[in-house]
N, C-alpha and C positions, 0 to 999 in steps of 0.2 A: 354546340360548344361544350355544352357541360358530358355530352355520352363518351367524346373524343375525349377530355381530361381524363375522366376516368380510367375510361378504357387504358388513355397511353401510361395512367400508374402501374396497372398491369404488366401490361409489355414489359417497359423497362425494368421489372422487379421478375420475371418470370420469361424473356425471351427465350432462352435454353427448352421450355418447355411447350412452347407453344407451335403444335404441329395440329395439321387435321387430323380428326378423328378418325376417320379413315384408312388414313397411315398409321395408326400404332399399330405397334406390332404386339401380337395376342401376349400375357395378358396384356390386359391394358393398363393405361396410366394413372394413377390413381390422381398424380398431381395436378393437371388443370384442373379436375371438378374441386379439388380442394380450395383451388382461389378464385371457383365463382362466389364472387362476396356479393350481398347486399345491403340496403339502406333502411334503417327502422328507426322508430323513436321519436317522429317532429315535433320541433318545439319552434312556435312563430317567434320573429322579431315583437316586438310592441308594435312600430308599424306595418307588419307583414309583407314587408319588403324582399326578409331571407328566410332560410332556416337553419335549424341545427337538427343534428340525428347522428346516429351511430353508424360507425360502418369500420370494418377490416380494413381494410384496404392495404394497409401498411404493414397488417401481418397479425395486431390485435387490435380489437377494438377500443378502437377512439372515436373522440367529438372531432365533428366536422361542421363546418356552415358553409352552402349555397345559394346566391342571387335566387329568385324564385322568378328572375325577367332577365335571362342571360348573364354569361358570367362564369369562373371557375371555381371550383368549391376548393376548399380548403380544412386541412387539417390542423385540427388548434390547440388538440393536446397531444404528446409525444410520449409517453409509455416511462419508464420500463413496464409499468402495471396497466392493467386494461381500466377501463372507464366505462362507467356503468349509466343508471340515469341521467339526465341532463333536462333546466329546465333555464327555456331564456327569463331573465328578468319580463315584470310590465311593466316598467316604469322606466327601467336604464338599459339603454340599446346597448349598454359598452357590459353589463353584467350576466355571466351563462353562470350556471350552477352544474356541477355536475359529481357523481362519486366517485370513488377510486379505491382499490384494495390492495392486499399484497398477496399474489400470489395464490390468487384464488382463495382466500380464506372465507370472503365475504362479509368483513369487518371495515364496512364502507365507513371511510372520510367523506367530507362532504369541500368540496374544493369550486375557488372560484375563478373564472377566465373570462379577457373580450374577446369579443366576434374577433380581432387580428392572431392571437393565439400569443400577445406579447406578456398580458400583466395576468400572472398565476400565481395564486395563491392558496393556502389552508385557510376554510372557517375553522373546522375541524379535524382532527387524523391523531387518534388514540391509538397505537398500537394496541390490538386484541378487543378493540370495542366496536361494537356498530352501533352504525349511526343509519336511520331510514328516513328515506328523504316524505317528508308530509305537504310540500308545499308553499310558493308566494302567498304572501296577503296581497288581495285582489290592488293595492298599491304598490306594492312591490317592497313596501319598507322594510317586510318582517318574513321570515321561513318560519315554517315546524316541521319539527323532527323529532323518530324514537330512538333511543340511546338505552343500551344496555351495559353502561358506565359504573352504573350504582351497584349491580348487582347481575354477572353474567346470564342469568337465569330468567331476566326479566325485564322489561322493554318500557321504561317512565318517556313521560310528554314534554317536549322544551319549544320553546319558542326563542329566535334572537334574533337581530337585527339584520339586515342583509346584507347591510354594508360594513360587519362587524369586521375588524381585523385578526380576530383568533375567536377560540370558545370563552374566552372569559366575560362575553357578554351573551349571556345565555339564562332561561328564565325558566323554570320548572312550572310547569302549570297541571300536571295531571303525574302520581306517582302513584303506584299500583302491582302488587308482586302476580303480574301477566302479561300478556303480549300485547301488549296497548301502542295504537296506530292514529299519528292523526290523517285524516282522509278527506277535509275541505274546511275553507276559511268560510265565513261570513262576510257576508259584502259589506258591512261597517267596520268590518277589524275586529270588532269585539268578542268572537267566538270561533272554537277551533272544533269540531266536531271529532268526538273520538272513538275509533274501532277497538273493542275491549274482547279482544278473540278470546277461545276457549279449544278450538279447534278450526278445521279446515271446513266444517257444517255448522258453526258457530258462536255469533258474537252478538256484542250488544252498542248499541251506536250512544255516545254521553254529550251532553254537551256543556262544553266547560265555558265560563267566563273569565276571559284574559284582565278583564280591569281587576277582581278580587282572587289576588293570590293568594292560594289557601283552601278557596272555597270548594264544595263539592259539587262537581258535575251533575246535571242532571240526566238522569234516564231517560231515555223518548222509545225505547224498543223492549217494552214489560213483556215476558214470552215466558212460557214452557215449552219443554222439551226441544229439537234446534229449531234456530231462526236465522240464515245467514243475509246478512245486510252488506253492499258492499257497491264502488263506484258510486260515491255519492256527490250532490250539486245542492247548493241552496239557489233559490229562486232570488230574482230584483230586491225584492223585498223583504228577505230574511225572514220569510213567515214560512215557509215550508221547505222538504228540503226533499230530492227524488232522488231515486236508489234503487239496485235491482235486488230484488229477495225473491225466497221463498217461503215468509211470515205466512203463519197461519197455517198449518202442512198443506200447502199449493205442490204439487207434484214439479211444476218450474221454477223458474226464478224468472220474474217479472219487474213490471217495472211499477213500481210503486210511490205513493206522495206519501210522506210523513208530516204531518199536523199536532206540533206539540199541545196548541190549545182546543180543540176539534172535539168532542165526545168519542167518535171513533179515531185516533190517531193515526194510523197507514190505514189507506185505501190502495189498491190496485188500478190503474190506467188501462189497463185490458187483461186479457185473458186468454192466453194464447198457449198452443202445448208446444211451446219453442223456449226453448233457455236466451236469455239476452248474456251477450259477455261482456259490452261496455255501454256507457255512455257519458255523455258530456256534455252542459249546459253551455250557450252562448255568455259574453259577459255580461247583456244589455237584458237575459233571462227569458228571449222571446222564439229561440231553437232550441232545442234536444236534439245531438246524433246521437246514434243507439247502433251498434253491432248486432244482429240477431243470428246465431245459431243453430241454422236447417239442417240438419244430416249433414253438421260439419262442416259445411260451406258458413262462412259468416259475412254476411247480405248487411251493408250498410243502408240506413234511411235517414231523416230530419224530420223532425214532429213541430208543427207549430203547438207551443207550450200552453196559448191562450184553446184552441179548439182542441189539441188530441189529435189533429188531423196531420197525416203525412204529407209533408209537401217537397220532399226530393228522395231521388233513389237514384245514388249519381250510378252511370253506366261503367260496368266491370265486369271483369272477364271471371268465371268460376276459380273461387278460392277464396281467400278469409282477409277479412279488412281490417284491423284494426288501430286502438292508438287515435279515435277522431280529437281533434284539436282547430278550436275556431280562431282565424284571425280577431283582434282585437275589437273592431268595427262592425265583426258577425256577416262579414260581404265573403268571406270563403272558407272550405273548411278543409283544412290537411291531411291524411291521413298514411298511413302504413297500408300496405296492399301484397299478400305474396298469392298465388296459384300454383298449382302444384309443377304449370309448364311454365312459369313467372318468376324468374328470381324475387327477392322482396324489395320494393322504392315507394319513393315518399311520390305522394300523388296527391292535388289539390283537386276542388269541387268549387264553382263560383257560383254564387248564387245569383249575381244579375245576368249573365251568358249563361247558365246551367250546362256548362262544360265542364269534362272531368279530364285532369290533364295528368297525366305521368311527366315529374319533374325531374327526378333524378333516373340516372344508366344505370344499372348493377355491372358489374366487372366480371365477364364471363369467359375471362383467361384463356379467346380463343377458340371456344367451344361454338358450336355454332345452334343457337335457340330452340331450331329446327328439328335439332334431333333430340328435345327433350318428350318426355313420353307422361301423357296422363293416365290415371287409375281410372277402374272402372270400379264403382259401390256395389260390392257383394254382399250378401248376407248368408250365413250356414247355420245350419240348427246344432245345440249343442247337446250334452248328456240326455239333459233332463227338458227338453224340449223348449227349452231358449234361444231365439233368435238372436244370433253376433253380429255385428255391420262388420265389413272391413273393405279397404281399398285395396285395390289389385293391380299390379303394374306387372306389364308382359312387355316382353323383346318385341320389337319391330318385325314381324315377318315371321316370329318364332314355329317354330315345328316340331316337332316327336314330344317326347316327355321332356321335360322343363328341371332342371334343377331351381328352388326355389329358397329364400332367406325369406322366413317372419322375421318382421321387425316389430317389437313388443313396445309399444311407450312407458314411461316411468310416469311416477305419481305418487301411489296407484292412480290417485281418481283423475289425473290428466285424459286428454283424449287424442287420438291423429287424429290431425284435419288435413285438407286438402291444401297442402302449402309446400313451397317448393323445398328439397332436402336435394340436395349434393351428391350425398354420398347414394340415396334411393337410385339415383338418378346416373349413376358411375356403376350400382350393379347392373342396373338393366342393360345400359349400352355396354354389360361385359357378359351378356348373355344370361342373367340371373331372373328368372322371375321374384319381384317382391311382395309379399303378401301383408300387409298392415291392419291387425285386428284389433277394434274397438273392446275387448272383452269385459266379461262382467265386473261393475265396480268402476267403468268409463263416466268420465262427465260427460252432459251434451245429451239424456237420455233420458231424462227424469231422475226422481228421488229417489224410485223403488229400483231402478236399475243402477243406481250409483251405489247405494248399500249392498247389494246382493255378493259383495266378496269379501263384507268386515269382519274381523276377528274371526271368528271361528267358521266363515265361509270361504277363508281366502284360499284354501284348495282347489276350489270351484271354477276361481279364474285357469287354475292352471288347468284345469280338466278343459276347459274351451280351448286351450292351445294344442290339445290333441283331438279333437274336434274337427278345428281346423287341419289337423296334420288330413287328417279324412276325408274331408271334402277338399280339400288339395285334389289328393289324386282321384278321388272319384268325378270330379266336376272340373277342375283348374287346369289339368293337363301338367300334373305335377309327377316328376318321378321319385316314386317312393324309398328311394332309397339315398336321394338326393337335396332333402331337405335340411337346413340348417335354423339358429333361432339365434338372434340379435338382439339385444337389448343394452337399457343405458339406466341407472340407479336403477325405481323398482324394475324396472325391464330387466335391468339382471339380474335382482331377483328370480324373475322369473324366467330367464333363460336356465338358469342354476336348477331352477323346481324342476321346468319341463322334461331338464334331461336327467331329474332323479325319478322323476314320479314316471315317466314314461320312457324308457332308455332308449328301446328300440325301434322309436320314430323319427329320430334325429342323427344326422351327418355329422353334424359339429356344433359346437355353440361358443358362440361371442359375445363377453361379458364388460361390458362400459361402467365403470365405479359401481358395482351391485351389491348387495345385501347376502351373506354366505350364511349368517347365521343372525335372526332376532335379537337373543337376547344380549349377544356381544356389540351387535348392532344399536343398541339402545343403551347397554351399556356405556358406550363409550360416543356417541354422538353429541354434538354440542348441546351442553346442559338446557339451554333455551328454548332446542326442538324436540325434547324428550317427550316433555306431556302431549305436544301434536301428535307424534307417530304414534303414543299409545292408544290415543283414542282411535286409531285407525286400526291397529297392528294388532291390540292388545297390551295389558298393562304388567309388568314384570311381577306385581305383586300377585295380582290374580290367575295370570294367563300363563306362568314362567312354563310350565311343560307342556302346555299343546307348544307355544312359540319355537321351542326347541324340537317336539314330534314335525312340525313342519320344514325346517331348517334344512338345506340342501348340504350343508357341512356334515350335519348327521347323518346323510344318507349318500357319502361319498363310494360308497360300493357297489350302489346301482347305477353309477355314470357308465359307458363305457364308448361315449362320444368324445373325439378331443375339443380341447377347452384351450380360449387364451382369454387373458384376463387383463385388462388394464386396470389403473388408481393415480388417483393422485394425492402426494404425499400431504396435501396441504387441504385435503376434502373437509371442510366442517359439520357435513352432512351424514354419508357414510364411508367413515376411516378406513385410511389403505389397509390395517390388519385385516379389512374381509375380505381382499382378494389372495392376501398373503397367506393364511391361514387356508382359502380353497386349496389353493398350488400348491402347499405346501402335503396337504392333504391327498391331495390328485399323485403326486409325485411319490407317495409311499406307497399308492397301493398301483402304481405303473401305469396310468393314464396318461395320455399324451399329453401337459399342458404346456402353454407359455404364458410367462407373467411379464409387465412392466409397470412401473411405478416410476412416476413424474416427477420430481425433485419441487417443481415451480409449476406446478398446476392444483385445482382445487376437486371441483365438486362439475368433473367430465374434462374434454380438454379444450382449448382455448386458443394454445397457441399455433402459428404456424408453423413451428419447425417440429413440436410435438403431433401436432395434428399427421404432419406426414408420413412421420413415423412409425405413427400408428397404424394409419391405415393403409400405409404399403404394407405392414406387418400382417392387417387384416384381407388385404387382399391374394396375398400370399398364401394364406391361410385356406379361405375359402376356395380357390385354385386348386392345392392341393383336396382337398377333399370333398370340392361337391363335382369338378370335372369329370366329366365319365372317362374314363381310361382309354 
């Protein structure tokens, strides 16, 4: 019931478009891959009866809820703006929470809706403020959230009622000129635990008392030099609280107990050279599920909290699981699931039957499953004899030299994982090989390999992109002359690097909201994320002229690949001037570029009518210059 719903939203939004793959005629279409949507995000009923989660469907993302035992799902917020987190009440079946922006800015309201989609209202919605969702009291009576209200630049601690009717019942309990996050309740109410960042390598966990306003937090995570703590639970008994770090310079991030009264406070649960990327305590405090992070696959498990011992590993198909979330009673656990031949859907785990069920359909406009294509995990050596990972996706049957599209992830320290992408999956079926490289300065690798591109290394990543242009064609069956580079923020940065730093390895390159120049870059991004990036990028006072000796703006004269550049005008992250200023720059000295800028998009794109735009524009693109004549 529920695959047919979906599926028929499709249809009737997209019939003009839905033909076999087969039939198109060369190029191909970019438009069906564009509306295969999926489903992420689950948030249980209180009785775990339904769910809620995100999904396109309509064209942006909104909140939906589906029967989890037959039934049609339904969409319960309606746009004009997309809709971001979402968390069901525990206490009132009629209360979802959810955010909402303008236009990409990422100055989330925090809005509330019932499971019918009829009673919508604002808790909050400040024009130019955000608001970051921290979380139910395990009663459901009270949220936390961080607001950058006081003070653009800086992120204080509020707590207010759940069933407030506006922000004017709202209660400050932690105020601090930094990026301060609350990140887990207390099973009594009484305490809201809080993420006191410094950067993306770290923070320090506080824990505040909501009965004494005023008072000051206490410290539970004393460190030198970084210590990143993060995804954290309190235990039944509000005596400990589990977390994944890498306290201590642990080369991973593990899974740790904190013990405010202990002599040693964090201890370690094990010891694994594997990064963990979530977890999440049961309510009753007697599971842990934990995402583990293998060569990028992320392998869901369930730990009994009392032994340490593993006692489920629901069965899944290779690719990344994320988002676990336990029904309320701890009898099932929900989760997000994509693979790289998987669109992404909400997927439950039961623990009395140990079956794992795929709940919801993704909407694949058509397309038929079959012909989605998996990577294969390469690795190539690069300059200085480092090993790169990356995933490889080839044409079905493909032969002779291969025209091939790197696609660069942003971050930096983000990573590809094996998860399903659309558009990866629109080049291949158009005869493109994709080549997807982890390079240096990736998460998922360790610590020593996550730093190796900071500050005054970040050159190094781009030298791995030519690396790869190498073993391309000596190993890949790539032709060299038919290589292009793809990226989205720092990805386009580094598309920008690659075709400065190395001109004549590249066809073309496609730049998704990227970084053209540092210190304009930093210059003018939202005052809030400036000290982040520095500590990654470099800091304006210290670093102002490598940042600009690196800058792909400054070295517009060794392009001599065409360039299109998208933005959006509304990016809070990095500002449309950096793509305008590239084109602008390309266009003086006779590069071939094309630019577009999004009126009603932020930080990448979002919408469906833009999205199509674009990437017919990119497909177009590519066409013209990786096809062999």
């Amino acid at each position: 019931m529920y695959a047919t719903t979906v599926q028929m939203l499709g249809l009737l939004a997209l019939a003009p478009l839905l033909v076999p793959v087969a039939a198109l005629a060369a190029p191909l279409d970019v438009r069906p891959y564009l509306q295969i949507k999926g489903q992420s995000g689950p948030s249980l009923s209180p009785d775990g009866s339904s769910v809620a989660f995100s999904f396109a469907g309509s064209g942006l993302s909104e909140v939906w809820v589906a029967p989890l035992r037959g039934g049609a799902p339904r969409e319960i917020t309606a746009g004009p703006q997309r809709a971001d987190f979402k968390a069901w009440s525990p206490r009132d079946p009629d209360v979802i929470l959810f955010g909402r922006d303008r236009g990409g800015d990422e100055n989330w309201g925090i809005w509330s809706v019932d499971p019918a989609g009829e009673r919508l209202h604002a808790l909050l919605d400040q024009p130019g403020v955000q608001n970051n969702w921290g979380g139910f009291s395990f009663d459901g009576a009270q949220i936390a959230y961080a607001s950058n209200a006081r003070d653009k630049q800086y992120f204080d601690v509020y707590t207010m009622r759940a069933d407030a009717a506006d922000a004017s019942d709202t209660h400050l309990i932690y105020q601090a000129d930094g990026d301060n996050r609350p990140v887990a309740w207390s099973h009594d109410g009484k305490h809201v635990l809080i993420s006191a960042r410094t950067d993306n390598f770290n923070n320090d966990l506080l824990l505040s008392d909501i009965d004494r306003p005023g008072s000051t937090p206490r410290l539970l995570t004393a460190h030198t030099g970084n210590a990143d703590f993060e995804s954290c639970a309190f235990t039944r008994d509000d005596a400990q609280i589990y977390c994944i770090s890498d306290y201590g310079g642990r080369e991973h991030r593990g899974l740790a107990v904190i013990d405010a009264g202990a002599a040693q406070p964090i201890r370690f649960v094990a010891d694994e050279p594997y990064d963990l990327d979530a977890i999440e305590m049961s309510r009753d405090g007697s599971r842990l599920a934990y995402v583990r992070n293998r060569d990028g696959y992320g392998r869901l498990g369930v730990l009994d909290v009392a032994s340490g011992a593993t006692i489920a590993t629901p069965a899944l198909p290779d690719g990344v699981a994320a988002v676990p979330t336990f029904s309320d009673d701890g009898r099932m656990l929900a989760f997000e699931f994509s693979g790289p031949a998987h669109p992404s859907a909400i997927w439950t785990y039961g623990f009395d039957d140990k079956k794992t069920s795929q709940v919801t359909m993704p909407q694949l406009a058509g397309i038929d499953a079959a012909t989605f294509v998996a990577p294969r995990l390469v690795s190539f050596t690069s300059f200085d004899g480092l090993r790169i990972p990356a995933w490889y996706y080839t044409p079905r049957g493909a032969r002779g030299r291969l025209p091939v599209v790197i696609d660069v992830h942003g971050g930096p320290e983000a990573q590809a994982r094996p998860v399903f992408n659309p558009i990866v999956q629109f080049f291949v079926a158009s005869g493109y090989a994709v080549f997807v490289p982890n390079v240096r300065g990736s998460f998922g690798y360790g610590n020593t390999y996550l730093h190796l591109a900071d500050v005054r290394k970040r050159l190094d990543s781009v030298k791995d992109l030519h690396a790869a242009h190498e073993w391309l064609i000596k190993s890949g069956g790539a032709d060299a002359k038919r290589i292009a580079l793809y990226g989205g923020s720092y990805g386009g940065y580094m598309v920008l690097a690659g075709l400065t730093q190395f001109p004549d390895d590249w066809a073309a390159g496609v730049d998704v909201v990227g970084i053209s120049n540092f210190v304009t870059f930093l210059e003018h991004t939202s005052s809030y994320r400036r000290a982040n990036r520095e500590a990654v990028y470099g800091s304006l006072a210290n670093d102002r002229d490598y940042l600009e000796s690196i800058s792909p703006l400054n070295h517009v004269d060794r392009i001599k690949a065409p360039l299109i550049i998208f933005m959006g005008e509304n990016d809070p992250r990095v500002p449309a001037s950096e793509g305008r200023q590239m084109a602008d720059a390309l266009k003086a000295k006779g590069v071939p570029v094309e630019l577009t800028v999004f009126s009603d998009e932020g930080h990448g794109i979002a919408r469906d009518a833009n999205r199509i735009t674009a990437y017919t524009q990119i497909a177009a693109f590519l066409d013209r210059y990786l096809h062999a004549p």
